[in-house]
VODO-781451 format. One record per residue (C-alpha): x, y, z; residue in one letter; residue number from 1. Coordinates in steps of 0.2 Angstrom, whole numbers, plus 2048, in hexadecimal, padded with zeros to 3 digits. Example, Ala and Ser with C-alpha at 12.3 -4.5 7.8 and 13.67 -1.06 7.14 Angstrom:
BEGIN
     X     Y     Z   resn   resi
   83E   7EA   827      a      1
   844   7FB   824      s      2
END
This chain:
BEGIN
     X     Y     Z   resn   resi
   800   800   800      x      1
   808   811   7FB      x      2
   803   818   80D      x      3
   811   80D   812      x      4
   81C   817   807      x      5
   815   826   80B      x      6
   819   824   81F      x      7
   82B   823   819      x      8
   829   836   811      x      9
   823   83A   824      x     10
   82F   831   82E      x     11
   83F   839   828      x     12
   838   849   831      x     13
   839   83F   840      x     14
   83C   84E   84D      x     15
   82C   853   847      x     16
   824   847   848      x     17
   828   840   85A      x     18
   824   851   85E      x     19
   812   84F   857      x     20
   810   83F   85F      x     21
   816   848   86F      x     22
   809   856   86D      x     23
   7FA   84A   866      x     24
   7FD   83E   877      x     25
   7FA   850   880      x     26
   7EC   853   877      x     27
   7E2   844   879      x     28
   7E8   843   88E      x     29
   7E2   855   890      x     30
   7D2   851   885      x     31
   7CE   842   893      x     32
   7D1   84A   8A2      x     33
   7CA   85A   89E      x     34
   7B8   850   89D      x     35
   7BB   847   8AD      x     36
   7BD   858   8B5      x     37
   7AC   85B   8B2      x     38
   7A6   850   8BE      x     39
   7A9   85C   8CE      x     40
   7A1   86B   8C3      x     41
   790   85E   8BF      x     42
   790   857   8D3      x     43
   793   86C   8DA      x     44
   783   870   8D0      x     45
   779   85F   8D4      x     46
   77D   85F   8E6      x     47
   788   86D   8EB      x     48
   79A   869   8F2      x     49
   79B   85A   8FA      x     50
   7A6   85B   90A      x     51
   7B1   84F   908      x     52
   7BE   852   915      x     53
   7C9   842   914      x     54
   7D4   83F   905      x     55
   7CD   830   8FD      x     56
   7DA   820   8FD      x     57
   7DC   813   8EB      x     58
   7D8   804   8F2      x     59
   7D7   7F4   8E8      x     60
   7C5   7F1   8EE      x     61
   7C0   801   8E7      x     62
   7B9   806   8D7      x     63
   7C5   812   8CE      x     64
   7B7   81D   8C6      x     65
   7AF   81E   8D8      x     66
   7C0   822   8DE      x     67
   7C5   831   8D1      x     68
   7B5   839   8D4      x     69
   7B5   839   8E6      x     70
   7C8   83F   8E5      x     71
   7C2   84D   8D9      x     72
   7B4   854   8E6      x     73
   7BF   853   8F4      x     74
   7CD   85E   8EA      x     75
   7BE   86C   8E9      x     76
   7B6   868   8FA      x     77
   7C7   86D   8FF      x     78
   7C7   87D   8F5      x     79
   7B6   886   8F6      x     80
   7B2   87D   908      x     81
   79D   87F   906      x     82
   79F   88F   8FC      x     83
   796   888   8EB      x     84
   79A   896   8E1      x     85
   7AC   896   8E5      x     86
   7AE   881   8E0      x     87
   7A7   887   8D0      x     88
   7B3   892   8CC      x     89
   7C2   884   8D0      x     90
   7B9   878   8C7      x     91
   7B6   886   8B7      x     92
   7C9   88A   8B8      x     93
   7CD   87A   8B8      x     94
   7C3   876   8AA      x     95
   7CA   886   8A0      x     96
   7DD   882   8A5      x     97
   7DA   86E   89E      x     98
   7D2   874   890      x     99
   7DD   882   88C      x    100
   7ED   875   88C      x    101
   7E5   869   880      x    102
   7DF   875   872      x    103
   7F4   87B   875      x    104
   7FA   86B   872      x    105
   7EF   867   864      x    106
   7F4   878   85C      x    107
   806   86F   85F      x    108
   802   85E   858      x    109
   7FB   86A   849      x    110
   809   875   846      x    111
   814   866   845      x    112
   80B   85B   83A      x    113
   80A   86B   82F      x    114
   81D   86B   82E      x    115
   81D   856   82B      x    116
   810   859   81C      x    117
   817   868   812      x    118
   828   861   814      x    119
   823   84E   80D      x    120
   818   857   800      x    121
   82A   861   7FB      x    122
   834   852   7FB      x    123
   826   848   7F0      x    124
   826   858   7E4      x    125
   83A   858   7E3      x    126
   83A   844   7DF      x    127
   82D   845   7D3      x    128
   838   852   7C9      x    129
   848   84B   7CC      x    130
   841   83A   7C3      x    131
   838   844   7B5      x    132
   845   84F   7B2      x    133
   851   83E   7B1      x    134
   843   832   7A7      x    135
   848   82D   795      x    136
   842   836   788      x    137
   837   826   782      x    138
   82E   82A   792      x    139
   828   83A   78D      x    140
   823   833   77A      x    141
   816   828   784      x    142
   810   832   791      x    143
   807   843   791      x    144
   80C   850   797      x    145
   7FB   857   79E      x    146
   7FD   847   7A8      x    147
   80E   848   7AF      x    148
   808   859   7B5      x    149
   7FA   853   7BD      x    150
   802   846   7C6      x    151
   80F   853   7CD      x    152
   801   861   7D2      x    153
   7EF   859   7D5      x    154
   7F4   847   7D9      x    155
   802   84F   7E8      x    156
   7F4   85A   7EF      x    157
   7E9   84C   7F1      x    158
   7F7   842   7F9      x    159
   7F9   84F   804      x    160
   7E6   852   807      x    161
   7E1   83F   808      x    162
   7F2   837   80F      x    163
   7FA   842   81A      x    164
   7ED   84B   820      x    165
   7E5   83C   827      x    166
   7F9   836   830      x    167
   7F4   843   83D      x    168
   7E1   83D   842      x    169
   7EB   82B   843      x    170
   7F5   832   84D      x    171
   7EA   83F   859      x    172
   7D8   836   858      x    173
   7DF   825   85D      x    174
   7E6   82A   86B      x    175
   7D8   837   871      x    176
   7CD   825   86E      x    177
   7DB   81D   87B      x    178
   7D9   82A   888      x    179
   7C7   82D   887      x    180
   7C4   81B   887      x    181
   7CE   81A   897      x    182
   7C5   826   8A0      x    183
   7B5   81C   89C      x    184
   7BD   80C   8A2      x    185
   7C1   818   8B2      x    186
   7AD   81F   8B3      x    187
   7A4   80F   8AD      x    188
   7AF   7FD   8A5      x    189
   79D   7F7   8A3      x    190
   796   804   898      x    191
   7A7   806   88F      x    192
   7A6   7F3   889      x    193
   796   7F8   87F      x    194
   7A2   806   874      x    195
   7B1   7F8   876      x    196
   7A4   7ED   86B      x    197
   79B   7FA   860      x    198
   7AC   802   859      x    199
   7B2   7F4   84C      x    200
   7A1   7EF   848      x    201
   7A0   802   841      x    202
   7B2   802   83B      x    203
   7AE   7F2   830      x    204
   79D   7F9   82A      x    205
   7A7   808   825      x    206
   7B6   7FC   81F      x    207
   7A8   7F4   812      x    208
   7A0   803   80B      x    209
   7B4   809   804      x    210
   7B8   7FA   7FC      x    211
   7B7   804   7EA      x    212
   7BD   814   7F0      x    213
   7CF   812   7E7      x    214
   7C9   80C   7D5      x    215
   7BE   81A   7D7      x    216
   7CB   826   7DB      x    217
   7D6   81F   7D0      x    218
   7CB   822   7C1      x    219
   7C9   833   7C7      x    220
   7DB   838   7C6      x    221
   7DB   832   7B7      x    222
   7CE   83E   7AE      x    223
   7D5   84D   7BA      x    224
   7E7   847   7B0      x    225
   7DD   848   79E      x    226
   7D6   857   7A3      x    227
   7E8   85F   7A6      x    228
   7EE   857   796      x    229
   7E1   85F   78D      x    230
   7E2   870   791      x    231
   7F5   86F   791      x    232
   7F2   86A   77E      x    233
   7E5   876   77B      x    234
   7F3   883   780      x    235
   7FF   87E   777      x    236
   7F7   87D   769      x    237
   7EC   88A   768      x    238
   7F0   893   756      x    239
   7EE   883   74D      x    240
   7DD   880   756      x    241
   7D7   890   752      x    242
   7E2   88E   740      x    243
   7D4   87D   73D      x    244
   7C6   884   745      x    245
   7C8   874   752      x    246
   7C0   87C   760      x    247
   7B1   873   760      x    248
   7BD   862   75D      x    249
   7C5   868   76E      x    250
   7B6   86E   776      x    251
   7AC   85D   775      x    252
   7BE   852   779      x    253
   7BF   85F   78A      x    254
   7AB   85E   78E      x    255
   7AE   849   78C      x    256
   7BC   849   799      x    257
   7B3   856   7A3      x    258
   7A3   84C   7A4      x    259
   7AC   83C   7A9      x    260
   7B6   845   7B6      x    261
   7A5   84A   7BC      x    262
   79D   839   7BC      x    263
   7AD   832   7C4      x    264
   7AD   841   7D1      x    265
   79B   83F   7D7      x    266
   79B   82C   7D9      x    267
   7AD   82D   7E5      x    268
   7A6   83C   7EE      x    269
   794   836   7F2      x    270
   79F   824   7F7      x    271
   7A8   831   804      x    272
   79C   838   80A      x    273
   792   829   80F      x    274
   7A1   829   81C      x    275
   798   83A   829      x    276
   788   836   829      x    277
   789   824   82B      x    278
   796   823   83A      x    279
   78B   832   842      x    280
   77E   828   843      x    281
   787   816   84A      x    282
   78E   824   857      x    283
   77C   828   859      x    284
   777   815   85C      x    285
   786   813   869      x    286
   77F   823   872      x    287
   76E   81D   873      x    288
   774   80A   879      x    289
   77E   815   886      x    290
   770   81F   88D      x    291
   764   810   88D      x    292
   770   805   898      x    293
   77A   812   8A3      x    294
   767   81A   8A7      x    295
   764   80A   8AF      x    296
   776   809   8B8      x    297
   772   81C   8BF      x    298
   760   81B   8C2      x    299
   75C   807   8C5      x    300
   76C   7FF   8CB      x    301
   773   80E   8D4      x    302
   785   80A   8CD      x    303
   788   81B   8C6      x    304
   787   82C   8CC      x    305
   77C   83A   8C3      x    306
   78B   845   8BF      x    307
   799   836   8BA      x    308
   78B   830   8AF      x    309
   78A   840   8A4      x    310
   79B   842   8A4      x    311
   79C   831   89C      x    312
   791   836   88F      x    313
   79B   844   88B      x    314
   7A9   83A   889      x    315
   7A1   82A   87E      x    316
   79B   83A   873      x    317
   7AE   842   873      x    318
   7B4   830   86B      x    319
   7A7   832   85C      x    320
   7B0   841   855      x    321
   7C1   836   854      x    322
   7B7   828   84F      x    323
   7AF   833   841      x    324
   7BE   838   83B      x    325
   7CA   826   839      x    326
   7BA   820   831      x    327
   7BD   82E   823      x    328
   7CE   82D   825      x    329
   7CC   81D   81D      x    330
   7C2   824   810      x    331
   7D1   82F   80C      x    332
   7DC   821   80B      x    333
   7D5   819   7FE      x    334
   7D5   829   7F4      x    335
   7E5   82F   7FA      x    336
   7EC   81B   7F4      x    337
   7E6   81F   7E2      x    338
   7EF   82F   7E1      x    339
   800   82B   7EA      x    340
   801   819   7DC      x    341
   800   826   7CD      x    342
   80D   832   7D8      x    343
   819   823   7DB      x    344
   815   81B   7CA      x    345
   823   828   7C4      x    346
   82F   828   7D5      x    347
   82F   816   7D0      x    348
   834   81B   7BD      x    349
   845   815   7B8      x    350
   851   824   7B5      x    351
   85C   822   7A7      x    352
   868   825   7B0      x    353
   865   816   7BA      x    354
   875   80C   7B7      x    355
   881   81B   7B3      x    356
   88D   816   7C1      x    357
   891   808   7BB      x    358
   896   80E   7AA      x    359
   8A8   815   7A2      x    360
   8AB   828   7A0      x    361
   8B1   82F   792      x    362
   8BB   83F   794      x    363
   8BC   846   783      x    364
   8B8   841   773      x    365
   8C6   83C   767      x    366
   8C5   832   758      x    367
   8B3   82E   752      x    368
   8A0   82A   751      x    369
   89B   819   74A      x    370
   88B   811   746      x    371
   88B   7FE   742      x    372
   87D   7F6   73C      x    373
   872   801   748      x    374
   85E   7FE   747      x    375
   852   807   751      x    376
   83E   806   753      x    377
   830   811   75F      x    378
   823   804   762      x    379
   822   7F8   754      x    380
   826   804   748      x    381
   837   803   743      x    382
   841   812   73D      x    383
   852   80D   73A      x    384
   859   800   733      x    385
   869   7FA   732      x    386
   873   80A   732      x    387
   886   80C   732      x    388
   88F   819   730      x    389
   89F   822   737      x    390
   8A3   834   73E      x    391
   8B5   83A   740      x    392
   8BB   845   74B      x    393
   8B9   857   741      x    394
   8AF   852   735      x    395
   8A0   858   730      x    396
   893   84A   72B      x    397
   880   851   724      x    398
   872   846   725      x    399
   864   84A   716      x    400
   855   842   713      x    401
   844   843   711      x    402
   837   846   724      x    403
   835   837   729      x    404
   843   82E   723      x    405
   84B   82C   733      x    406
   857   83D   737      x    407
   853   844   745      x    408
   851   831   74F      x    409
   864   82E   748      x    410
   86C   83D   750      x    411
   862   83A   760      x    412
   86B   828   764      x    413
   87B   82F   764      x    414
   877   839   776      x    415
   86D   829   77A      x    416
   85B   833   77A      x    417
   855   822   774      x    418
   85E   811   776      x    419
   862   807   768      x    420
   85A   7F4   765      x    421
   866   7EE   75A      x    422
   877   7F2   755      x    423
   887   7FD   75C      x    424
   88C   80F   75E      x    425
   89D   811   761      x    426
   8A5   821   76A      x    427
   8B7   821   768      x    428
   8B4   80D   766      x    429
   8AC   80C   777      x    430
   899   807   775      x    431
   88D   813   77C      x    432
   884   807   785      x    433
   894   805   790      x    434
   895   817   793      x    435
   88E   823   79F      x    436
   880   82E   795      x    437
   884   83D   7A1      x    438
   898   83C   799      x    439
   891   838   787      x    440
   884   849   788      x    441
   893   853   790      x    442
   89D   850   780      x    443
   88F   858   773      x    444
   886   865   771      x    445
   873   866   768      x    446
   86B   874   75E      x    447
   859   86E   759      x    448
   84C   874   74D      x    449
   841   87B   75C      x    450
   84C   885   764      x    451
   846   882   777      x    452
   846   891   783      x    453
   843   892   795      x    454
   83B   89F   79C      x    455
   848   8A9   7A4      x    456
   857   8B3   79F      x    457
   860   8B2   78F      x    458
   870   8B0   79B      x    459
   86A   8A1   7A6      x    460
   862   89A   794      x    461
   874   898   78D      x    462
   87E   892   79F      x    463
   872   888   7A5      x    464
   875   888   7B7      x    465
   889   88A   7B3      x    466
   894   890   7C1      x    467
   8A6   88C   7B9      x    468
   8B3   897   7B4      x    469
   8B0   8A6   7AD      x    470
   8A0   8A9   7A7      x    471
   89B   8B9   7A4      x    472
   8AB   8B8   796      x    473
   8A5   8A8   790      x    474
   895   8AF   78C      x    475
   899   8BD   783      x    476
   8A3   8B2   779      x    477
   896   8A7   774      x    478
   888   8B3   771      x    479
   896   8BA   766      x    480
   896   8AC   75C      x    481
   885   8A5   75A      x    482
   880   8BB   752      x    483
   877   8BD   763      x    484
   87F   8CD   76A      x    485
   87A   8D7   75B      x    486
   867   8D6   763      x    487
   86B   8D3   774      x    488
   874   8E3   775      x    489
   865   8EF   770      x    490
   859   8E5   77F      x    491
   856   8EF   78F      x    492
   85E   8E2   79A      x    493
   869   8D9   78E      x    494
   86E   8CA   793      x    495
   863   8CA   7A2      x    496
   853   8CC   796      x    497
   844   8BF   79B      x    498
   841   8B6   78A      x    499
   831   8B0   78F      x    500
   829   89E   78D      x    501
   833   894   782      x    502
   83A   8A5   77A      x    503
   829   8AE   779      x    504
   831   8BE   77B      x    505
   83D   8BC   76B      x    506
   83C   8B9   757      x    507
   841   8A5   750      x    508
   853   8AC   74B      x    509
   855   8B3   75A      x    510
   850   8A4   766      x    511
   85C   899   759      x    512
   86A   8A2   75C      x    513
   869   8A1   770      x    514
   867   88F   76C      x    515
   878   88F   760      x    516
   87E   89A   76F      x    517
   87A   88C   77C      x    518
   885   880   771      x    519
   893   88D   770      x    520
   892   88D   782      x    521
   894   87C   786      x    522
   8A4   879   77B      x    523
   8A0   867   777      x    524
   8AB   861   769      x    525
   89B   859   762      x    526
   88E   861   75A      x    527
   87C   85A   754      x    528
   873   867   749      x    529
   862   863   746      x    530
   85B   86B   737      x    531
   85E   87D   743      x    532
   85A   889   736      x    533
   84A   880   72C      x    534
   83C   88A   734      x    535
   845   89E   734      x    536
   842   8AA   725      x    537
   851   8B0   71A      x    538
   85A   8BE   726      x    539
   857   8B2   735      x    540
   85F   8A3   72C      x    541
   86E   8AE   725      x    542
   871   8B3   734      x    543
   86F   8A1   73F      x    544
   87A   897   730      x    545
   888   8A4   732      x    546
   887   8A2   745      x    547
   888   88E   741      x    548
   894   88F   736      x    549
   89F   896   744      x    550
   899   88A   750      x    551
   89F   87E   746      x    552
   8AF   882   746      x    553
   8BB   874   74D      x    554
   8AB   869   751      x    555
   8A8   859   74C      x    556
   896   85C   746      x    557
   887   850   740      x    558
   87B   85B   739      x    559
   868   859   731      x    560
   86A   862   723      x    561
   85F   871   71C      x    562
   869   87D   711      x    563
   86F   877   702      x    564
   880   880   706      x    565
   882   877   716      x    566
   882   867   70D      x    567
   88E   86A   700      x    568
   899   86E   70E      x    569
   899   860   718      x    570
   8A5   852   718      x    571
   89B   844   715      x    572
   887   844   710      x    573
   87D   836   717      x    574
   86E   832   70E      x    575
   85E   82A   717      x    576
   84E   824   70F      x    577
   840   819   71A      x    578
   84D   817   728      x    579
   85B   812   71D      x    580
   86B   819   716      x    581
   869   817   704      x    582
   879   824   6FE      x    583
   889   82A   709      x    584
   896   832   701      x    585
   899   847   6FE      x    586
   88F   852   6F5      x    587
   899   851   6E3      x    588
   899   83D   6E2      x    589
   887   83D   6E7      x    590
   883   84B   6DB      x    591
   88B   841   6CD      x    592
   87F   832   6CE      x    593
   86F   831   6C9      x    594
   86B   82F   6DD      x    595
   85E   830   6E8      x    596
   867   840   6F0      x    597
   868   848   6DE      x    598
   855   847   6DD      x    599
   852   84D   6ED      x    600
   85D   85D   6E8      x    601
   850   85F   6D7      x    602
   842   85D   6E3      x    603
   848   86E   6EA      x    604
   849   864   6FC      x    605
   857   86E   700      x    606
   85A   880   6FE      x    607
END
């Protein structure tokens, strides 16, 4: 059960909570003796002081109730003496101080539950990231992201809400249950066997009716997730949406989810809150079994005083409202349950960086890339097959090819984005599979078609966290290179200018040249250029292909080629059709053949 799991979140604040246990056992003794201190209070105003002058003894003979009671009368006998209005007030103060320490202590057993919960709900956010943040890319191609959100925002909460606020009423209300039920014993052991009896009978009834609570839960969660996803869709893509006219596709797929979530909702909550009304009236059956047989002990058998009696009631009805809230406690449980399996579904994830410490470092980079015999496949469809190829140091190796035939998904082995099935790929002639992809991502440096952008400064977009060396020279340099000063320059705050969601605030050539600048920074001797300037007008691309061409200086640089010009340039042209290489050779040999490349050139493919 992931409660289980969960207790181990709260246990490594164990200071805390000792202290809450400390706090909750002084709640629930103040809560029982503040009760029995009503008994004086009920015999001053049935019968005046009593004037009990001797100090009553503990024998074993004696019945303790009988014995606590006439203990308590002889405290205020000794007090007010026959001044009735004067044993009031000592029983009232008494009652105010008693009162007064357990609502402290329960503030207490409050404030540090409060510190157990935020801090577990932190520590649960932080290893949720940390594992999303290190999951394979394939993870991400078969997951949303709406749902991945969801599990991190509105599955925690409810974790928090069902699970952790509940560790505190397990805490407190059992032992307020202990104490009272102690007192009880002390007042009355005959009428006390009657709640003893009553309780798991309740508990099981309870216990039946919460069987489906979880599959329930569960399914909710789940439409709360699609919801997320959804919106975060809608979002996203917004101008195509508007673009088609799809609203009324996306409005109808929302209003399905949204109606489902509904249904879902209703049935789990209406399941809950069978849980009040249901254990208010057991309570209510206990009470009434209590004032049947304790009227008899008080007004037939003579067993039990007037004041001792009422008392009594007052404390059977104080164990109610404990016994109210473990029952929907366990409601919560079953909900809390659902959410924490979807929470720890991706704690459990394996990181792909699961067995990098038992791999071999590579240092730098100094002979070549090599692809033998390499095939890959997403699902059951395959999209390489059979490739090899090799990259020497320096060179500069373009892929070409019609979309679909397999570029981009060749580049993205080499940092191992996505693990091979068959085959080798060969670093220096060390396998990749034998090396640690922490060293292998260190050594290259990626400029992509979609230039990503966080939303911060352009500064902390290109270091990325760096604290090495010197910086502030290092970046100068590199915005230098990648043509990025020449618009950084005329912003307000320069470098420290917010560029907005993913690059909101800037043009396409300008977000592609931070990227290039990002590469520049990282002075990894291998470059992989995915088709970088393909979506940028003529200025913006002039600019980005001259900040490439520098970039590319001393590199060795695998690049899905866009621009005619970069082609003709590059060492060796690499050829793909349907996941295959079908040419490989540089621009003149391939031109000379009637080839697949040359048709590609006449097809205007590349400008």
């Amino acid at each position: 059960m992931y409660f289980k799991r969960v207790l181990n979140y709260v246990f490594s604040f164990k200071k805390y909570f000792l202290l809450n246990i400390l706090f909750s056992v002084f709640y629930a003794l103040f809560s029982a003796v503040a009760f029995l201190s009503l008994m004086p209070m009920l015999e001053v105003l049935f019968n005046g002081v009593n004037d009990i002058k001797e100090k009553p003894q503990l024998e074993l003979s004696n019945n303790l109730g009988e014995f606590i009671e006439n203990w308590l009368n002889f405290q205020v006998s000794s007090f007010a003496a026959d001044d009735n209005q004067k044993a009031i007030l000592f029983v009232v103060g008494v009652v105010i101080i008693l009162f007064f320490l357990k609502n402290i202590s329960n503030y207490f057993a409050l404030f540090f539950s409060t510190l157990i919960r935020n801090g577990v709900i932190k520590n649960l956010k932080k290893n949720i990231y940390e594992k999303i943040i290190t999951l394979p890319l394939s993870y991400f191609s078969k997951n949303k992201k709406g749902d991945l959100i969801s599990r991190m925002s509105s599955d925690v909460i409810e974790v928090q809400n069902s699970f952790l606020s509940i560790i505190e009423i397990f805490i407190r209300d059992p032992l307020t249950i202990a104490f009272t039920i102690g007192a009880m014993f002390i007042i009355s052991y005959k009428l006390t066997l009657f709640v003893i009896v009553f309780i798991p009978v309740s508990g099981f009834i309870i216990s039946f009716i919460g069987k489906t609570l979880k599959r329930k839960s569960l399914l909710v969660q789940k439409e709360q997730a699609e919801l997320t996803s959804i919106t975060e869709e809608t979002i996203n893509g917004i101008t195509i949406i508007k673009s088609f006219l799809a609203e009324s596709f996306f409005k109808n797929k929302f209003d399905k989810t949204n109606t489902n979530f509904l249904s879902f909702s209703n049935k789990l909550i209406n399941r809950q809150n069978i849980a009040a009304p249901l254990s208010e009236f057991l309570g209510i059956l206990v009470i009434a079994v209590l004032l049947w047989y304790g009227g008899q002990l008080v007004l037939i058998d003579m067993e039990l005083k007037p004041a001792a009696f009422i008392t009594y009631m007052g404390l059977a009805y104080g164990v109610l409202t404990p016994a109210k809230s473990i029952s929907k406690a366990f409601y919560s449980l079953k909900k809390g349950n659902a959410a924490a399996e979807r929470v720890f579904e991706i704690i459990d994830s394996k990181s792909e960086f699961f067995d990098d410490s038992n791999k071999e470092n590579l240092d730098s980079f100094k002979k070549c890339i090599e692809f033998k015999n390499v095939s890959f496949k997403y699902e059951n469809a395959t999209v390489l097959n059979n490739i090899s190829l090799k990259v020497n140091k320096g060179e500069m190796v373009a892929i070409v090819g019609s979309s679909g035939s397999g570029k981009s998904t060749l580049v993205n082995l080499i940092p191992r984005f996505f693990d091979i099935v068959s085959g080798k790929i060969l670093i220096d002639d060390i396998d990749i599979n034998d090396l640690s992809r922490l060293k292998i991502r260190s050594l290259i440096g990626i400029v992509s078609q979609d230039s990503i952008l966080f939303n911060t400064s352009i500064k902390e977009n290109i270091i990325l966290g760096d604290s090495k060396g010197n910086i502030d020279e290092k970046l100068s340099e590199s915005l230098s290179i990648a043509n990025a000063d020449e618009f950084i320059n005329e912003l307000d705050d320069q470098d420290n200018y917010n560029v907005g969601d993913n690059g909101s605030n800037l043009s396409g050539g300008q977000k592609q040249r931070l990227a290039i600048a990002r590469a520049v920074y990282s002075n990894s001797p291998i470059l992989i250029l995915d088709e970088a300037t393909s979506s940028l007008d003529s200025k913006s691309e002039k600019l980005v292909q001259d900040a490439i061409d520098k970039l590319m200086i001393n590199k060795t640089s695998i690049v899905i080629a866009h621009r005619l010009s970069t082609i003709q340039n590059a060492n060796k042209i690499i050829v793909l059709d349907k996941g295959e290489i079908v040419e490989q050779g540089n621009h003149d040999q391939l031109i000379k053949n009637d080839s697949y490349y040359k048709k590609l050139i006449a097809l205007q493919s590349f400008k």
